[in-house]
Structure formats: C-alpha cells, structure tokens
KOLMIZA-648896 format. One record per atom (N, C-alpha, C): residue number from 1; residue in one letter; chain; x negated, y, z negated. Coordinates in Angstrom, 3 decimals, decimal comma, padded with zeros to 6 digits. Each point is the difference from the previous one (the first is absolute). Layout:
+-----+---------+--------+----------+----------+----------+
! num ! residuo ! cadena !        u !        v !        w !
+-----+---------+--------+----------+----------+----------+
! NUM !       A !      A !        X !        Y !        Z !
...
+-----+---------+--------+----------+----------+----------+
//
This chain:
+-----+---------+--------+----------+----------+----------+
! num ! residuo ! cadena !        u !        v !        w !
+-----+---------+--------+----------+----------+----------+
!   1 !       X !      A ! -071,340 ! -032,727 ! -008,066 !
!   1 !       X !      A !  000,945 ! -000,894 ! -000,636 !
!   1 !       X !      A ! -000,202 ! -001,427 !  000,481 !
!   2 !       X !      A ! -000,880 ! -000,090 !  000,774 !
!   2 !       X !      A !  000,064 ! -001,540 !  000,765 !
!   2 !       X !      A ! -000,898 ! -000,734 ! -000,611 !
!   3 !       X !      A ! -001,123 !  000,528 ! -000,882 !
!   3 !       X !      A ! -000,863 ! -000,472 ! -000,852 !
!   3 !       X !      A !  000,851 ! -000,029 ! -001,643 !
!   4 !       X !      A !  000,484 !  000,530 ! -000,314 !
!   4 !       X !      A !  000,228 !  000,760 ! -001,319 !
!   4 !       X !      A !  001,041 ! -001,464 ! -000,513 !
!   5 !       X !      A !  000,654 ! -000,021 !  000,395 !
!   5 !       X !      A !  001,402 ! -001,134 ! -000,076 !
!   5 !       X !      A !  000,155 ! -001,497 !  000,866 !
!   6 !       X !      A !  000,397 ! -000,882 ! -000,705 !
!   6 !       X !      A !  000,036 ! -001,316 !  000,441 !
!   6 !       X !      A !  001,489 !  000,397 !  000,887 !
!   7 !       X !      A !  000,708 ! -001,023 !  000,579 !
!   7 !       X !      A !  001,221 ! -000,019 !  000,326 !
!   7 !       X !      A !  001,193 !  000,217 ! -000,709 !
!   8 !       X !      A ! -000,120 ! -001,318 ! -000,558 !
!   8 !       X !      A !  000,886 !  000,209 ! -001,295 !
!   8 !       X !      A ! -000,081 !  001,035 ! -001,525 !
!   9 !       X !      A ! -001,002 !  000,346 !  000,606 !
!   9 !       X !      A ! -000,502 !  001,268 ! -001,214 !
!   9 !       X !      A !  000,925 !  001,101 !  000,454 !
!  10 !       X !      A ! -000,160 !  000,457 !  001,293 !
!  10 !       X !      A !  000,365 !  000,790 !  000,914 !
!  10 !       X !      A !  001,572 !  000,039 ! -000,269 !
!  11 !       X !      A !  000,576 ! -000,767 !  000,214 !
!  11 !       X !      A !  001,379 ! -000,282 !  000,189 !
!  11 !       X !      A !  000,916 !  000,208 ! -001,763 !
!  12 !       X !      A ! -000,961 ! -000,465 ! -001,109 !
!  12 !       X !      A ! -000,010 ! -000,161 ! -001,312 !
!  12 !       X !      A !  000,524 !  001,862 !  000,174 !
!  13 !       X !      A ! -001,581 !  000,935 !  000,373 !
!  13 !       X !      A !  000,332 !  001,111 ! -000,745 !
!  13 !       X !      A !  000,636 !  000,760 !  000,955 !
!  14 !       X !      A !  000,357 ! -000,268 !  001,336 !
!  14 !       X !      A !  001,519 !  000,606 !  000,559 !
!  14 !       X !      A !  001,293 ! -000,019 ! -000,602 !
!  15 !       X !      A ! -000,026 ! -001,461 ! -000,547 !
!  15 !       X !      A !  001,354 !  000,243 ! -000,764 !
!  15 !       X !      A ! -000,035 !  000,425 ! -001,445 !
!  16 !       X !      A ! -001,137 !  000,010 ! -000,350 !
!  16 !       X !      A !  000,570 !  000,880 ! -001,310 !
!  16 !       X !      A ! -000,131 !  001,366 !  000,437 !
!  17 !       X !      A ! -000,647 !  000,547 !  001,071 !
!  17 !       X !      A !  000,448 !  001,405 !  000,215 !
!  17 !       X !      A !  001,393 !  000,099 !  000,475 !
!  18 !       X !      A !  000,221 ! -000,789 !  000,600 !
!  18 !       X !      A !  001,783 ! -000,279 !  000,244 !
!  18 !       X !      A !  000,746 !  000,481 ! -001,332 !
!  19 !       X !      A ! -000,315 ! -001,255 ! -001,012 !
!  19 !       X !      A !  001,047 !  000,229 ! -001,085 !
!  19 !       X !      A ! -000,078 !  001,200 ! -001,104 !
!  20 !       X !      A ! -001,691 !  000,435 ! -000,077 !
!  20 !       X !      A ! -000,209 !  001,517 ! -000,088 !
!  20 !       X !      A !  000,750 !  001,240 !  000,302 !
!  21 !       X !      A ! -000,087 ! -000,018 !  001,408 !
!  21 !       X !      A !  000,779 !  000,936 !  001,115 !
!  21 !       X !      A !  001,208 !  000,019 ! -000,549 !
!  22 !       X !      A !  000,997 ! -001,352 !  000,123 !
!  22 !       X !      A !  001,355 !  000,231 ! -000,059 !
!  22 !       X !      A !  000,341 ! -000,594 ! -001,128 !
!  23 !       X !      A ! -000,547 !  000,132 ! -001,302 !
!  23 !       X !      A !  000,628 ! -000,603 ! -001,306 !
!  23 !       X !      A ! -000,768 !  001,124 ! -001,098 !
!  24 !       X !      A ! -000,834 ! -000,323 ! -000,142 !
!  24 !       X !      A ! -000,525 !  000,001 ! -000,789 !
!  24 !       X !      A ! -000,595 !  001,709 ! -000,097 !
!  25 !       X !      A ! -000,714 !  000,801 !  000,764 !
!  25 !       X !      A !  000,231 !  001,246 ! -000,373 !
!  25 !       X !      A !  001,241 !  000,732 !  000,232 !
!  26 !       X !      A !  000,618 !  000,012 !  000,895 !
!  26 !       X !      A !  001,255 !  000,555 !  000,023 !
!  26 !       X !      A !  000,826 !  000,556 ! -001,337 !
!  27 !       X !      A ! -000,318 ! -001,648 ! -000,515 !
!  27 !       X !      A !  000,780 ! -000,468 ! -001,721 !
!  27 !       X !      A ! -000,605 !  000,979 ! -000,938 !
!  28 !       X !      A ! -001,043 ! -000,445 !  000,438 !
!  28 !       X !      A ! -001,066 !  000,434 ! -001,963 !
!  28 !       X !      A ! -000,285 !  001,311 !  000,098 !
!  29 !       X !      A ! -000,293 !  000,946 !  000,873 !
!  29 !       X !      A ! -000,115 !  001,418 !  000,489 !
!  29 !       X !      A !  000,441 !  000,835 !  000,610 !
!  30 !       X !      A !  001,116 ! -000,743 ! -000,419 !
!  30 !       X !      A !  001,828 !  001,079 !  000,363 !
!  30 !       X !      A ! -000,545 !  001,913 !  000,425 !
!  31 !       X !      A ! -000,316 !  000,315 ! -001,180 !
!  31 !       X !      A ! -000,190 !  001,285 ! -000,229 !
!  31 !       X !      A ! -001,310 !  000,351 !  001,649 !
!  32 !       X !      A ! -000,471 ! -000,450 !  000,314 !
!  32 !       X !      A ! -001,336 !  000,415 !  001,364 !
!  32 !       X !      A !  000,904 !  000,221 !  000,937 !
!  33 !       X !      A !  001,433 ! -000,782 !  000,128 !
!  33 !       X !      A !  000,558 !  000,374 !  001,488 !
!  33 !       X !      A !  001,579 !  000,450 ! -000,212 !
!  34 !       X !      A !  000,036 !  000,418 ! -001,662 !
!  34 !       X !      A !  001,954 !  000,622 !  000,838 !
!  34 !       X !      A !  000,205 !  000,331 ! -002,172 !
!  35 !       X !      A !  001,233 !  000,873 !  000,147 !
!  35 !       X !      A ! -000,102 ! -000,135 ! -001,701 !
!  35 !       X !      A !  000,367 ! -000,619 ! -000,890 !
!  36 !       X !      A !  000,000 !  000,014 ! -000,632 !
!  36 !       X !      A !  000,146 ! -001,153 ! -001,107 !
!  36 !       X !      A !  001,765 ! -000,174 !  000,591 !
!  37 !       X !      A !  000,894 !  000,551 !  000,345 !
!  37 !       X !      A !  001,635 ! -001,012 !  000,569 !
!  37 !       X !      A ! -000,545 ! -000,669 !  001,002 !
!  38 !       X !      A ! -001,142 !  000,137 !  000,795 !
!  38 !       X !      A ! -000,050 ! -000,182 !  001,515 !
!  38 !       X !      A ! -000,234 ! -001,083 !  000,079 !
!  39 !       X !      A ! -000,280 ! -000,567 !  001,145 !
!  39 !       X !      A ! -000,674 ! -001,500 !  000,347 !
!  39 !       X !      A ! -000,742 ! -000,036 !  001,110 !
!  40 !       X !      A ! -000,491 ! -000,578 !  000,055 !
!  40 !       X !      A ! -001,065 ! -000,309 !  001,539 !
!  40 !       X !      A ! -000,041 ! -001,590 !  000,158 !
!  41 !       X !      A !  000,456 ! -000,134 !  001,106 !
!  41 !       X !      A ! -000,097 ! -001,806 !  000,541 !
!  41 !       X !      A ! -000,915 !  000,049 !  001,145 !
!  42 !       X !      A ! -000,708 ! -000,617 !  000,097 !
!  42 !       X !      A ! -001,042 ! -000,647 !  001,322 !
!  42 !       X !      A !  000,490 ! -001,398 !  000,361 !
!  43 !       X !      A !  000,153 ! -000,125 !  000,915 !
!  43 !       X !      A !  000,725 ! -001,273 !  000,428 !
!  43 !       X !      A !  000,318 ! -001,125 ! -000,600 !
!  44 !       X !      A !  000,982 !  000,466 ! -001,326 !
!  44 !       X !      A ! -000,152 ! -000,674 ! -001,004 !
!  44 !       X !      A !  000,805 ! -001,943 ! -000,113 !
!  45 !       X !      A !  000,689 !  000,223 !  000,914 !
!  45 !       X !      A !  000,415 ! -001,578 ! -000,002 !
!  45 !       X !      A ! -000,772 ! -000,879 !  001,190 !
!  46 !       X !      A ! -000,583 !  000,449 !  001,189 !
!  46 !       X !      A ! -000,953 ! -000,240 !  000,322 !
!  46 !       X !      A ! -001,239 ! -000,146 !  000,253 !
!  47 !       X !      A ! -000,735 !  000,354 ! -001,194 !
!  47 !       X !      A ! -001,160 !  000,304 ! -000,166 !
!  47 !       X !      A ! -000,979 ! -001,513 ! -000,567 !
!  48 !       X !      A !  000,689 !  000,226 ! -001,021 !
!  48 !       X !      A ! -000,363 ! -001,560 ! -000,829 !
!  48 !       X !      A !  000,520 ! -001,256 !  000,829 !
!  49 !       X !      A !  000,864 !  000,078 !  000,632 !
!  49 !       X !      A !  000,749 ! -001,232 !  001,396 !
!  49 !       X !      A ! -001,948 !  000,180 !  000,925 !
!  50 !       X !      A ! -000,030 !  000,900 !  000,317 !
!  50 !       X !      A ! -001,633 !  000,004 !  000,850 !
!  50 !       X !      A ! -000,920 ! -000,360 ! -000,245 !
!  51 !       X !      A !  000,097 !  000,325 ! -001,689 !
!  51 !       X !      A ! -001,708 ! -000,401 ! -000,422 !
!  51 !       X !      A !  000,707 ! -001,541 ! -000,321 !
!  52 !       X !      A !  000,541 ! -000,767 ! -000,585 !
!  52 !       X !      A !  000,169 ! -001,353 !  000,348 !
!  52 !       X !      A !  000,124 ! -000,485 !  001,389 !
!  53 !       X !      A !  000,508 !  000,597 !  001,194 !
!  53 !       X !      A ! -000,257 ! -000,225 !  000,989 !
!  53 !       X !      A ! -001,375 !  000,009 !  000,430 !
!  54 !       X !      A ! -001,316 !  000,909 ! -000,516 !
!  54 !       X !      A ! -000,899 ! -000,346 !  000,588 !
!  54 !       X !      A ! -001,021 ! -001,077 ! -000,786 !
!  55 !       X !      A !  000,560 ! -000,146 ! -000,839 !
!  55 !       X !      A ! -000,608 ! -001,364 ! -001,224 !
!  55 !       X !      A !  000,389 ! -001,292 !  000,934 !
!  56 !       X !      A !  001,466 !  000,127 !  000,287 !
!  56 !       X !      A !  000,465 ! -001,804 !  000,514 !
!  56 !       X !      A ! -000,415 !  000,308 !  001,252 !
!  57 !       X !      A ! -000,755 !  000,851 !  000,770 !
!  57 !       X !      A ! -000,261 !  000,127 !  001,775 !
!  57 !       X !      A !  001,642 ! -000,271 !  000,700 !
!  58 !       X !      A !  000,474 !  001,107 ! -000,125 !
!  58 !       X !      A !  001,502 !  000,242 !  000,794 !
!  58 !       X !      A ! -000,843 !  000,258 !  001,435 !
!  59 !       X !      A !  000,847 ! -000,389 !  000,873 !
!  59 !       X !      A ! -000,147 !  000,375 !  001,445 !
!  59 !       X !      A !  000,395 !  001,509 ! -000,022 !
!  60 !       X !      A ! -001,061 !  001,167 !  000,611 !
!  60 !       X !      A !  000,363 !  001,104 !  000,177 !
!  60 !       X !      A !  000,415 !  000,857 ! -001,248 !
!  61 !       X !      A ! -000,664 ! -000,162 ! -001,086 !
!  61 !       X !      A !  000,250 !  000,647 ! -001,000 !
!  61 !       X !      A ! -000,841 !  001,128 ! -000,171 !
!  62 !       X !      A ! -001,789 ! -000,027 !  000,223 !
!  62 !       X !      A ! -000,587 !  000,648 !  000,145 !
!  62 !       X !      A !  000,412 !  001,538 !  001,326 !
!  63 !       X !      A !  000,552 ! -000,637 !  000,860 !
!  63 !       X !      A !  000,094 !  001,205 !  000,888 !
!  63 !       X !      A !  001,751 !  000,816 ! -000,538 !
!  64 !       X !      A !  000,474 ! -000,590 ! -000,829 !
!  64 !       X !      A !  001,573 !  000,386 ! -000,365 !
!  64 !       X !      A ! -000,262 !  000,979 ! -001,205 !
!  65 !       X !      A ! -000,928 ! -000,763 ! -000,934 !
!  65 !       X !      A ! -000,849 !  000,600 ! -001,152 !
!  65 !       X !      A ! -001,083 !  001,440 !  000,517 !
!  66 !       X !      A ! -000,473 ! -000,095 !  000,988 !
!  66 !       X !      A ! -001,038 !  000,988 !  000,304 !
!  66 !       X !      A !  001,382 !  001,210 !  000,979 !
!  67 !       X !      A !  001,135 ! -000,368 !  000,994 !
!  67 !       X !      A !  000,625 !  001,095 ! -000,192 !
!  67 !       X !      A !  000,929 !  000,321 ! -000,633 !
!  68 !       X !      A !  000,273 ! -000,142 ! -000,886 !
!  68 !       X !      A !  000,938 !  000,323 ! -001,080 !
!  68 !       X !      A ! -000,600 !  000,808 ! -000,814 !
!  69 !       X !      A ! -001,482 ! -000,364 ! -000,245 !
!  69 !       X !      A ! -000,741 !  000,819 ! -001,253 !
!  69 !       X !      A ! -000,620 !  001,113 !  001,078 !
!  70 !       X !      A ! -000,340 !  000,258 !  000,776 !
!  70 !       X !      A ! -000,215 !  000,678 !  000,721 !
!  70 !       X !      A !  001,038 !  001,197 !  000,550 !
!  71 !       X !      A !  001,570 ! -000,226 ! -000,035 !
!  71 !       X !      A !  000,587 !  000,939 !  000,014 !
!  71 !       X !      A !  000,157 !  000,489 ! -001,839 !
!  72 !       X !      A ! -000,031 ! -000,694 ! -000,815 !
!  72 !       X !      A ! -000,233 !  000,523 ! -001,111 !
!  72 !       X !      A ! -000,784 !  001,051 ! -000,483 !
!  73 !       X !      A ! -001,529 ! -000,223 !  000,865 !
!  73 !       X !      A ! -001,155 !  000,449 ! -000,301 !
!  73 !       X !      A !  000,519 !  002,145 !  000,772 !
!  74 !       X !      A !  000,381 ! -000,453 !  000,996 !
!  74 !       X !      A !  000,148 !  001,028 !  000,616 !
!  74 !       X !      A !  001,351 !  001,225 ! -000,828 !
!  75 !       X !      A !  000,916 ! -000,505 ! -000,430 !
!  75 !       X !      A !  000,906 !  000,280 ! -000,700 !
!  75 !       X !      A ! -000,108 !  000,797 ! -001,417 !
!  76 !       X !      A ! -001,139 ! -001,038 ! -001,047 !
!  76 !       X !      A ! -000,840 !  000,441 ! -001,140 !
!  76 !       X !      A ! -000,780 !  001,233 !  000,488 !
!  77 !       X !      A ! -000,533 ! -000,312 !  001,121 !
!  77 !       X !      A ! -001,274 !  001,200 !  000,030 !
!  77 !       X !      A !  000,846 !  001,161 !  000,485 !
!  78 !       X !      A !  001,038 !  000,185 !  000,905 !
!  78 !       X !      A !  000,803 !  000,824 !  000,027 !
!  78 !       X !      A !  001,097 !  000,924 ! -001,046 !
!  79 !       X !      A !  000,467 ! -001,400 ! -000,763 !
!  79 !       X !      A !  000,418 !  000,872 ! -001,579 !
!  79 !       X !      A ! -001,167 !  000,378 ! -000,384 !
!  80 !       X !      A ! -001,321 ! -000,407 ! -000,410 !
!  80 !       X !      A ! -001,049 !  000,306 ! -001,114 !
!  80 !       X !      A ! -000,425 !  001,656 !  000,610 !
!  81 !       X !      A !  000,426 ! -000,082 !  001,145 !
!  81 !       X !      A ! -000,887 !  001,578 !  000,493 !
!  81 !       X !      A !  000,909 !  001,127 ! -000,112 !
!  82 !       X !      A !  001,307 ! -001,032 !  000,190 !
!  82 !       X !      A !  001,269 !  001,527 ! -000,569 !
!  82 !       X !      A !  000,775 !  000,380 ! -001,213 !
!  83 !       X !      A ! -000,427 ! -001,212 ! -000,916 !
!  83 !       X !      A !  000,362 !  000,426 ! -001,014 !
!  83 !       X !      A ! -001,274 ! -000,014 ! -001,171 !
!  84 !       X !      A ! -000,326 !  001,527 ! -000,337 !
!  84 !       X !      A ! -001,488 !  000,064 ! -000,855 !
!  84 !       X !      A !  000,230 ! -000,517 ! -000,789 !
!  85 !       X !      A !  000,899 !  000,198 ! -001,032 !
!  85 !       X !      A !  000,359 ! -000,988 ! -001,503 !
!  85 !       X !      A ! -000,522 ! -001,210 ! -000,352 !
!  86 !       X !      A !  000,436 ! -000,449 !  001,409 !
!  86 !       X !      A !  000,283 ! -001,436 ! -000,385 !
!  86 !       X !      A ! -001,471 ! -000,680 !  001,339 !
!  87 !       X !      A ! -001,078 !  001,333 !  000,422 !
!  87 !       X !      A ! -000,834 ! -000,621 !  000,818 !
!  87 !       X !      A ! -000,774 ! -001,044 ! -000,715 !
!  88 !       X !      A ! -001,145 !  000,310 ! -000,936 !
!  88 !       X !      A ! -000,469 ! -001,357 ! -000,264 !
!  88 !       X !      A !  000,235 ! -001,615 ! -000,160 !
!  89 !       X !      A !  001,720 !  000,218 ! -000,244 !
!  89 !       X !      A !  000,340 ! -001,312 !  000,319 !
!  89 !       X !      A !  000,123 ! -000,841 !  001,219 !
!  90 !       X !      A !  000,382 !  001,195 !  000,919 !
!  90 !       X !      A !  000,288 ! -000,688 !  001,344 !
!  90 !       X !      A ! -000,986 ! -000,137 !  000,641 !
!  91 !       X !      A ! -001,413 !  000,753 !  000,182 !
!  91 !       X !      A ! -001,092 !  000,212 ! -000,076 !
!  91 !       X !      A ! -000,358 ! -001,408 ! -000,371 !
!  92 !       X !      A ! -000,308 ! -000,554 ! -001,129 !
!  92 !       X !      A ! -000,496 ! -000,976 ! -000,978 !
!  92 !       X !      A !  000,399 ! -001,561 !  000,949 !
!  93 !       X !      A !  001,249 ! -000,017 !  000,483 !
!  93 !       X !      A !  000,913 ! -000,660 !  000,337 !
!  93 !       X !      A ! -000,242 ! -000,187 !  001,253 !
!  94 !       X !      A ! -000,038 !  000,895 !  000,572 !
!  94 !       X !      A ! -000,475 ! -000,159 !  001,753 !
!  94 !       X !      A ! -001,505 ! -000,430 !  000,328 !
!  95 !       X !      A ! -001,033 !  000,390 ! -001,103 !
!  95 !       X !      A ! -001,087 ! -000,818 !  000,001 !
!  95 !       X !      A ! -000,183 ! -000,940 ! -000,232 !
!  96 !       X !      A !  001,061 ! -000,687 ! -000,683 !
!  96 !       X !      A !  000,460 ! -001,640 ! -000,450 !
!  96 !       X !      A !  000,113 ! -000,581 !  001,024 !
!  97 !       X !      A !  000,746 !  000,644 !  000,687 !
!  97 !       X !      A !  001,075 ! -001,089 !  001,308 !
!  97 !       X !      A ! -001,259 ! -000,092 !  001,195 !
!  98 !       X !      A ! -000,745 !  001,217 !  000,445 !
!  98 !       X !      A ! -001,036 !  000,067 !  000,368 !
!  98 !       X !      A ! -001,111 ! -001,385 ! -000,083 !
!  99 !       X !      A ! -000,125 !  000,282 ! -001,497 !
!  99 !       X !      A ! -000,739 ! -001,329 !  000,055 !
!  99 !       X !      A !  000,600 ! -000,952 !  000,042 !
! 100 !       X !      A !  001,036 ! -000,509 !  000,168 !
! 100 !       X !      A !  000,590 ! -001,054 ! -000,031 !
! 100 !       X !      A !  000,440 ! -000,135 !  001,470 !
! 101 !       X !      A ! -000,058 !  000,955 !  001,158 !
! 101 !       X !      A ! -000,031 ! -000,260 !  001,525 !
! 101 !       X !      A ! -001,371 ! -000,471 !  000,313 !
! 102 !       X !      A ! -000,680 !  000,811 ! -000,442 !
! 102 !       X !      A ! -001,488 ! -000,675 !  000,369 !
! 102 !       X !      A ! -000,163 ! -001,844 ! -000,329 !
! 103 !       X !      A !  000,665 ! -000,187 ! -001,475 !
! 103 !       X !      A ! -000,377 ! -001,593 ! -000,134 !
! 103 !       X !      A !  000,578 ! -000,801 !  000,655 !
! 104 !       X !      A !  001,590 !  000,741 !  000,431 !
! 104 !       X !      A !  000,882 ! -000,902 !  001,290 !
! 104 !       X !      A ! -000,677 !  000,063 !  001,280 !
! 105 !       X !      A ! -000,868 !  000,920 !  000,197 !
! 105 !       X !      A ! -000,812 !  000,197 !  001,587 !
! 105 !       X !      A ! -001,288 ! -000,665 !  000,247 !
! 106 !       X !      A ! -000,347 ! -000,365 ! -001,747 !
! 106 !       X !      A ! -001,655 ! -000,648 !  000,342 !
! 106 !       X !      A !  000,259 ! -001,292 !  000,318 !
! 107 !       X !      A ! -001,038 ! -000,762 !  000,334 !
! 107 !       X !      A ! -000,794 ! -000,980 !  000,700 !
! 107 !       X !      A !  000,487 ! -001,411 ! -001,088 !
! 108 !       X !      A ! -000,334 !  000,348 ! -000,949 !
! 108 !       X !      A !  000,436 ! -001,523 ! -001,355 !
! 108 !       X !      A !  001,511 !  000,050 !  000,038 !
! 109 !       X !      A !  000,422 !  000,786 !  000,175 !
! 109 !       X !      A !  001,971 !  000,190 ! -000,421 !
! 109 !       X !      A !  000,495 ! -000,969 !  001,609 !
! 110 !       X !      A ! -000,831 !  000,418 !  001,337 !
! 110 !       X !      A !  000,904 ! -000,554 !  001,224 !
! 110 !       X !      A ! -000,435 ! -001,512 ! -000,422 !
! 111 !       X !      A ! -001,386 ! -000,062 ! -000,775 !
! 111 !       X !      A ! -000,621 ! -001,791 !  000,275 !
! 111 !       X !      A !  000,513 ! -000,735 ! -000,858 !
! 112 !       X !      A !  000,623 !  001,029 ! -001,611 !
! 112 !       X !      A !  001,143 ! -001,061 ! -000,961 !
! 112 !       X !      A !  000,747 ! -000,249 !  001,024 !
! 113 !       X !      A !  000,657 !  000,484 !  000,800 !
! 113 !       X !      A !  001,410 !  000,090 !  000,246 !
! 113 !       X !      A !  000,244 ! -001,208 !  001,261 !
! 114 !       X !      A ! -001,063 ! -000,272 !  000,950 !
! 114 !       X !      A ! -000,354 ! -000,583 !  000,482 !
! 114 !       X !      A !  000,557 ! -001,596 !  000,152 !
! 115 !       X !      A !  000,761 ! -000,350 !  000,904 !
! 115 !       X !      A !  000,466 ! -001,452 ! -000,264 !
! 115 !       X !      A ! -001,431 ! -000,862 !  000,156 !
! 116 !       X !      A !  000,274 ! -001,163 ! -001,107 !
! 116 !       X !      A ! -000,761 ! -001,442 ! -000,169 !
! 116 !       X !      A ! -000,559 ! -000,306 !  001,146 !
! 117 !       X !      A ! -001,332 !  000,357 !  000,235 !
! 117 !       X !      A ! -000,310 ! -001,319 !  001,420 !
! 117 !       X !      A ! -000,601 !  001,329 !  001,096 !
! 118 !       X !      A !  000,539 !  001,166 ! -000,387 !
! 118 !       X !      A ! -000,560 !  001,392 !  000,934 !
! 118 !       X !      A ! -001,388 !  000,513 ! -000,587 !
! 119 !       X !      A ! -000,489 !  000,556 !  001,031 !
! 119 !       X !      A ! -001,093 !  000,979 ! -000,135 !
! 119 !       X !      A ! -000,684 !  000,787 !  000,811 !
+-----+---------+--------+----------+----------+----------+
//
C-alpha cells in the first residue's frame, strides 16, 4: 500500500469506505443483514463525522476512526459466524472494515495526516 496510493489518495478512499461502511450498504442491502422489518446501523451518526474528519486532518481522528471500526469489525465477524442467514453479509462487511483498518494503519494515511512542516 505504500507504493499503490498517494496521501491524499489514501485518505480520499478511507473515507469513502467510511461512508460505504456506515451509509451506504447498510441502506441499499437491507435484506444481507436482518429482514426486510429489520435494520442494521454501523456507526451510523459517526461514521460520516470521521470520514470528513479525515479529509479536514482532525487531530486524532485516525486512531478514534481505526478503534471504533475495529470494535465493529470484531462484532460483524462475530454476528456473521452466528447467524448463517444473514452470514454473507456480515462476512462481506467485516472484509470491508478490514480493509479499511489496513488503510487507517498504512504509511500514506499517518503522512496525510501529518501536521505542515513534519516528516
């Protein structure tokens, strides 16, 4: 990943896995994680607050963002393994967040984040 992505590239496709994660499948593929009455939220009022937090470089957003989604990650993969029905979603979902710890852990995400004048 340290070749693959610029900084701001880096930081670009964290937060749309952000708003992915907690908007946007949740919404559109109701039916993968609960039944059609049900609902599923992923940290849904703070999620999109993060991925603009890591666009404007918030102080400490990346490490607030990486454990938050990280107890998520653990949570998903724990429903996805106990409930078969509804595994491929949570399944699907926990490989999301997955990749989206890795882009908060690589090398371009700490050097966006990085105050002016450091290196």
């Amino acid at each position: 990943m340290n070749k693959l992505f610029t900084p701001r590239q880096t930081a670009i496709l964290a937060a749309l896995l952000i708003v992915l994660i907690t908007a946007v499948i949740p919404n559109t593929f109701k039916s993968l994680f609960s039944a059609e009455s049900g609902h599923l939220k992923i940290l849904p009022g703070i999620g999109p607050l993060l991925a603009l937090g890591l666009l404007l470089r918030w102080r400490r957003v990346r490490q607030i963002a990486y454990l938050a989604f990280a107890i998520a990650f653990f949570i998903t993969l724990i429903i996805g393994i106990m409930t078969p029905e509804y595994r491929p979603g949570f399944l699907l979902m926990s490989g999301l967040i997955a990749i989206l710890l890795a882009v908060l852990g690589s090398q371009p995400m700490k050097a966006y984040l990085q105050p002016v004048g450091h290196s």
